[in-house]
C-alpha positions as MATLAB code, in Angstrom:
seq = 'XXXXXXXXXXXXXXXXXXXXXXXXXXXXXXXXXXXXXXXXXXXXXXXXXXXXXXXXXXXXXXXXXXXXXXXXXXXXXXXXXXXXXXXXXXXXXXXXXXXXXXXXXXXXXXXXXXXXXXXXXXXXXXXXXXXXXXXXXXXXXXXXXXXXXXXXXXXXXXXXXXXXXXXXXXXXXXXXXXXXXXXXXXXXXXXXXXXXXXXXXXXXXXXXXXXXXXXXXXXXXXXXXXXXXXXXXXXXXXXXXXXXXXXXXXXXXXXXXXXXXXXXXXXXXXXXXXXXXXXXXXXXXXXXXXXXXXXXXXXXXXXXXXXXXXXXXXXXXXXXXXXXXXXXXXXXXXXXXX';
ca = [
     -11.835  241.343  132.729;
     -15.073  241.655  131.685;
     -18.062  239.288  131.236;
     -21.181  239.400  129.142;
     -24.734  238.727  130.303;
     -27.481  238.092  127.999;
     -30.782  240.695  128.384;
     -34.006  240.550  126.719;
     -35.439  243.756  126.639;
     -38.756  244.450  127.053;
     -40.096  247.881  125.846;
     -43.132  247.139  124.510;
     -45.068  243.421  124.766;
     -45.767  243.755  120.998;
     -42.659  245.373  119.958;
     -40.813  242.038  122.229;
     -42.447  239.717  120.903;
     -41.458  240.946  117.278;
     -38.490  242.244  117.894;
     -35.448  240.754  120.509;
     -32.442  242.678  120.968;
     -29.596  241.652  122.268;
     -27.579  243.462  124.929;
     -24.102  242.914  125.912;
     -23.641  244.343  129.745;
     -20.900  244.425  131.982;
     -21.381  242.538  134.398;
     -21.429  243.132  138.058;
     -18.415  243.289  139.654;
     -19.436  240.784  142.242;
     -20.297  238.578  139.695;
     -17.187  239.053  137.609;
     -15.219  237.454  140.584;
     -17.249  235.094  141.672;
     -16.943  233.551  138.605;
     -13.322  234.295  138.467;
     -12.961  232.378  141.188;
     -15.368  229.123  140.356;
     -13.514  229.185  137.306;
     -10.127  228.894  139.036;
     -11.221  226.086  141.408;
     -12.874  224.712  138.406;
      -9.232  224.607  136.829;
      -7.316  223.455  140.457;
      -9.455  220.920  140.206;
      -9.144  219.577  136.895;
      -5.134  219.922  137.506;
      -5.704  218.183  140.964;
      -7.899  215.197  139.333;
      -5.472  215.226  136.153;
      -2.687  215.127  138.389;
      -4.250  212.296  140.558;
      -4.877  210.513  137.461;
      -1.246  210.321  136.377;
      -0.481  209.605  139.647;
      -2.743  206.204  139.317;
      -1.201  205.179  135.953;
       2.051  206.004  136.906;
       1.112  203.969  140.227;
      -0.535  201.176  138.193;
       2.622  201.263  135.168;
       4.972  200.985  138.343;
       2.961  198.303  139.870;
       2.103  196.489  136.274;
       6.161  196.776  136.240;
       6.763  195.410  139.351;
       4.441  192.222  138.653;
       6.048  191.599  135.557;
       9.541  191.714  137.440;
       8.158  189.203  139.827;
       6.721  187.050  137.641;
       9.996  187.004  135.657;
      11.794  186.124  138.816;
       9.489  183.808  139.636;
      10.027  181.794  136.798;
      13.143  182.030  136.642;
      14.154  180.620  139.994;
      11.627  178.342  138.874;
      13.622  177.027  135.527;
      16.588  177.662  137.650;
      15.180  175.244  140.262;
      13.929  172.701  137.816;
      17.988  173.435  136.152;
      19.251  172.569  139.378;
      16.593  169.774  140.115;
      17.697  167.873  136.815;
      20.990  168.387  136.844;
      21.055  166.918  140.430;
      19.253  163.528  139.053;
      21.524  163.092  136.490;
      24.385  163.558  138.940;
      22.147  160.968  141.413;
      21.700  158.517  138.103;
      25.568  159.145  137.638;
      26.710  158.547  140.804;
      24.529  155.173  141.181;
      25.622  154.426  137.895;
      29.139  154.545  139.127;
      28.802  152.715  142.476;
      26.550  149.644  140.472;
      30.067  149.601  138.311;
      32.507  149.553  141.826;
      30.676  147.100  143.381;
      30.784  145.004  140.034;
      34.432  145.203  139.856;
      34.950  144.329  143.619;
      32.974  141.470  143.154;
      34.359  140.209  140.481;
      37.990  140.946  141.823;
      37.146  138.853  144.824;
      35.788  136.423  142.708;
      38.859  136.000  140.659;
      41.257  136.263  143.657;
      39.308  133.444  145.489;
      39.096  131.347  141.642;
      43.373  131.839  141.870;
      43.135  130.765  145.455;
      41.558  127.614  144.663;
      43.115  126.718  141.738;
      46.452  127.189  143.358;
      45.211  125.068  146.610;
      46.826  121.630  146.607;
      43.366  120.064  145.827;
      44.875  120.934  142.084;
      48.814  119.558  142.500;
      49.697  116.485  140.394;
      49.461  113.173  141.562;
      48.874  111.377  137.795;
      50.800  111.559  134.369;
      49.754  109.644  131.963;
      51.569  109.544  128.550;
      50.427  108.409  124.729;
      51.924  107.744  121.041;
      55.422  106.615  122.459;
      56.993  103.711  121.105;
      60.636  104.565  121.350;
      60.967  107.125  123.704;
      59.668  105.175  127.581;
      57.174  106.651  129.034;
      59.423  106.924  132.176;
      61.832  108.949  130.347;
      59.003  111.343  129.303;
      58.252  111.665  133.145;
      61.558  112.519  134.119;
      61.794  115.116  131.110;
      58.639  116.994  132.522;
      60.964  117.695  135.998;
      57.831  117.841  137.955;
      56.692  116.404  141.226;
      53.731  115.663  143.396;
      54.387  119.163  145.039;
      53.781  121.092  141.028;
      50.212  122.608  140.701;
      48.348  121.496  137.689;
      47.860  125.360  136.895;
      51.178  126.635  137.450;
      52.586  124.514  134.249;
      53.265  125.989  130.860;
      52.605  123.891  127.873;
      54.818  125.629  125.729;
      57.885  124.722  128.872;
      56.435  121.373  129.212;
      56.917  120.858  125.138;
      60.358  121.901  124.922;
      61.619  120.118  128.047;
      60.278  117.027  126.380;
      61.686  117.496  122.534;
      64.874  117.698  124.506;
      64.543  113.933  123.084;
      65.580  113.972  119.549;
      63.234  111.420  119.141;
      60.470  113.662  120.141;
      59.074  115.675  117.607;
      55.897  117.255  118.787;
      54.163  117.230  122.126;
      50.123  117.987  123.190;
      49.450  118.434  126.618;
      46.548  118.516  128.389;
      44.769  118.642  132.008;
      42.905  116.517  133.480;
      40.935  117.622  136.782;
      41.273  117.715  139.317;
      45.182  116.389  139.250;
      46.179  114.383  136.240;
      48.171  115.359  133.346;
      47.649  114.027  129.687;
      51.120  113.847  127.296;
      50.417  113.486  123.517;
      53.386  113.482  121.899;
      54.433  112.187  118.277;
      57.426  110.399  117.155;
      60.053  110.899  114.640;
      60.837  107.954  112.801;
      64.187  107.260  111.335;
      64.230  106.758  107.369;
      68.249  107.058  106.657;
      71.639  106.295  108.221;
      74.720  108.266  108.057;
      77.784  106.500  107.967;
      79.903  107.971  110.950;
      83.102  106.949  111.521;
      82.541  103.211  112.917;
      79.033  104.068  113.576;
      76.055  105.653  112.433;
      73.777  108.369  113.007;
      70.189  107.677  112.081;
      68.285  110.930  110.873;
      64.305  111.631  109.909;
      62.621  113.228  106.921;
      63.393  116.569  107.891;
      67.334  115.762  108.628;
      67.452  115.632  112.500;
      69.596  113.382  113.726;
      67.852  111.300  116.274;
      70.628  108.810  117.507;
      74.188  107.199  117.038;
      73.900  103.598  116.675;
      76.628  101.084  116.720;
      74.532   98.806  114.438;
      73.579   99.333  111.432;
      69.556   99.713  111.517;
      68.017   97.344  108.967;
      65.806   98.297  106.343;
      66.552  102.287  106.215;
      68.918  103.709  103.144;
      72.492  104.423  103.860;
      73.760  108.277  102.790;
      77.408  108.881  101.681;
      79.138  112.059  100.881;
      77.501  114.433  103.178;
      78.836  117.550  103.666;
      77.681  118.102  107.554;
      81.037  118.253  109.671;
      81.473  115.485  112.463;
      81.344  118.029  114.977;
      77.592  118.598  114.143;
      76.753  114.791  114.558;
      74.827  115.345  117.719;
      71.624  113.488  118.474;
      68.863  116.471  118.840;
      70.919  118.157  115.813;
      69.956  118.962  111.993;
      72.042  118.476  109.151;
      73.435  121.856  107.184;
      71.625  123.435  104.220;
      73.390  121.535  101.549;
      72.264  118.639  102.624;
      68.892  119.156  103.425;
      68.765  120.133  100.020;
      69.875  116.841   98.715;
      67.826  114.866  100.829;
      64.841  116.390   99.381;
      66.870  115.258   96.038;
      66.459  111.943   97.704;
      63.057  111.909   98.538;
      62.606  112.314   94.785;
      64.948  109.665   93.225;
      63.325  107.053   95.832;
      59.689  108.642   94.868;
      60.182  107.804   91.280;
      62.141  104.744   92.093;
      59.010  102.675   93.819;
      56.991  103.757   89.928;
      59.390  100.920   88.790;
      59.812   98.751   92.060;
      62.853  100.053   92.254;
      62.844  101.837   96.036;
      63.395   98.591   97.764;
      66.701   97.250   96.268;
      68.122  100.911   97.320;
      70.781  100.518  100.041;
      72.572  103.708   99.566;
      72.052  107.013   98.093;
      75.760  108.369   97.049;
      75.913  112.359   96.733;
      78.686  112.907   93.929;
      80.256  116.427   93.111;
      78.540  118.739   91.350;
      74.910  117.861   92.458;
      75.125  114.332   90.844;
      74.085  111.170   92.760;
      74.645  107.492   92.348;
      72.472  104.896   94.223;
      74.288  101.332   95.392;
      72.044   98.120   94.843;
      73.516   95.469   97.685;
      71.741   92.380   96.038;
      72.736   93.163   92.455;
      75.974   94.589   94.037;
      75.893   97.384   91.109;
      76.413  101.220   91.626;
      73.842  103.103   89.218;
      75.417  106.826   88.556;
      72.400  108.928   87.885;
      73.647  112.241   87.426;
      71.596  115.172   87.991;
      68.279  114.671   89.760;
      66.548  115.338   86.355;
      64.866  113.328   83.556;
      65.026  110.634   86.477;
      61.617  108.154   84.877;
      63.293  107.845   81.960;
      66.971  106.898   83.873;
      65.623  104.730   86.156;
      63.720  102.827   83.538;
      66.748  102.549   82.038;
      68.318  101.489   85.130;
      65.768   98.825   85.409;
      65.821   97.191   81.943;
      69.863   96.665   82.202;
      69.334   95.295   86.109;
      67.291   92.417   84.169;
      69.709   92.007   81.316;
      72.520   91.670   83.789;
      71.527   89.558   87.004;
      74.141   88.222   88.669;
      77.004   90.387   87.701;
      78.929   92.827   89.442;
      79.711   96.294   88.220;
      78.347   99.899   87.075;
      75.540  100.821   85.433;
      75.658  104.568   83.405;
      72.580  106.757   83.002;
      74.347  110.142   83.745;
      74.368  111.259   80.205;
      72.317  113.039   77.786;
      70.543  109.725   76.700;
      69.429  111.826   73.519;
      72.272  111.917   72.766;
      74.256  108.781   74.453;
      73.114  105.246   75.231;
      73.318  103.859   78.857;
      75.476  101.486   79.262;
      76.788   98.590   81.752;
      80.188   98.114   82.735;
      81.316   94.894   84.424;
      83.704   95.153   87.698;
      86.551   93.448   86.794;
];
């Protein structure tokens, strides 16, 4: 290889100052490769400092890399720790949560348990009954009926038990009871009253409103209407007992014929309600000693004022008085017992 050197030539001062040639020469050998050589360490070193270069960036990516991976792992154990940290108070807050709701339940377990133990404790057995709206039934015989003694805790009594043990009385129709601390025991009960009389053999069996029989009677109770032709069999005439369908049925009937009855101040001569075949009824006046045969328990204001004007025209005599017709069609009539 061969280099070039720059010489100004200088022939003549006049001739170099106007005129400059340039001359390519080879240069010295010496020269050649010394420069050669500059030129190679030249180029080392620009591979060596280009080398060292990348080997900084690649030194800096790596480290640039490796503080990014740190400071990822650093926050994540840190959300992982805060994770952790949260999920531990909440289990903390749970777990109090949970023993606040034990120690609520054992106390009030032990609070009921030692309630039951008092109220069972024989501070609380009976020692006073006292007893209200009886007039028939004794209040000794509602006592008994209880079957308790002084030994029977106030709180160990059911009020539905109590009730039926005492409507074991027919007489008995409802019963209230309460307590009174820190031993007594309050008995309401309510009566049923008689208001007719079933002819039973050689006695009678008085009954309520509702049909119940409350009692057989040897006497004839004053006052109260008789009932014939009842349909209950004998073997059902039990005090405590009700009378069958059919004759619930007609004593609403009743109820009805003695309703309209007191319109004409009628109800009071009544001394017997008579139920006839087919549905019909006949009522029995003692003092007038007349039978009135109503019929069918319909168009009963206009019999029974019927009734009424012949009992007027016809004081004093004995017989039967007739209403059971059509009476648009038929008059009512009187016919004397002969």
């Amino acid at each position: 290889m061969y280099s070039y050197s720059r010489h100004w030539l200088r022939q003549d001062s006049a001739l170099c100052r106007k005129l400059r040639l340039l001359v390519w020469v080879q240069p010295a050998p010496h020269q050649t490769d010394e420069g050669s050589q500059q030129e190679k360490r030249r180029e080392e070193f620009e591979r060596n400092q280009e080398k060292n270069r990348k080997q900084i960036l690649k030194a800096q990516e790596k480290k640039r890399k490796q503080e990014i991976k740190k400071i990822q792992k650093y926050q994540k154990q840190r959300r992982e720790k805060e994770l952790k940290q949260n999920i531990g108070n909440k289990d903390i807050k749970k777990i109090q949560r949970r023993n606040k709701i034990i120690h609520r339940f054992l106390a009030l377990c032990f609070f009921i348990v030692a309630m039951v133990l008092f109220l069972l404790s024989p501070v609380f057995n009976i020692k006073n009954v006292e007893v209200f709206g009886n007039n028939k039934v004794s209040s000794d015989t509602i006592v008994s009926l209880l079957q308790i003694d002084n030994n029977t805790n106030l709180f160990k009594l059911s009020y539905k038990e109590i009730g039926n043990r005492v409507k074991q009385n027919s007489y008995i129709k409802s019963v209230k009871v309460n307590r009174i601390l820190p031993s007594g025991l309050k008995i309401t009960v309510t009566e049923r009253e008689p208001s007719f009389k079933l002819a039973f053999g050689s006695s009678f069996a008085l009954i309520d409103d509702e049909g119940y029989i409350l009692e057989i009677v040897k006497e004839p109770m004053q006052g109260i209407i008789k009932i014939r032709g009842y349909q209950t069999s004998e073997e059902m005439i039990i005090a405590g007992n009700r009378l069958c369908d059919a004759d619930l049925e007609r004593l609403d009937d009743t109820y009805k014929i003695i309703s309209v009855a007191k319109n004409y101040d009628l109800s009071n001569l009544i001394t017997t309600v008579i139920f006839e075949d087919n549905n019909e009824y006949s009522i029995y006046i003692e003092t007038e000693k007349k039978t009135v045969h109503l019929g069918k328990n319909e168009a009963l204001e206009t019999k029974l004022l019927y009734t009424k004007e012949i009992l007027s025209r016809t004081t004093g005599e004995e017989g039967e008085i007739f209403v059971n017709m059509n009476l648009n069609e038929k008059n009512p009539y009187f016919r004397l017992k002969t």
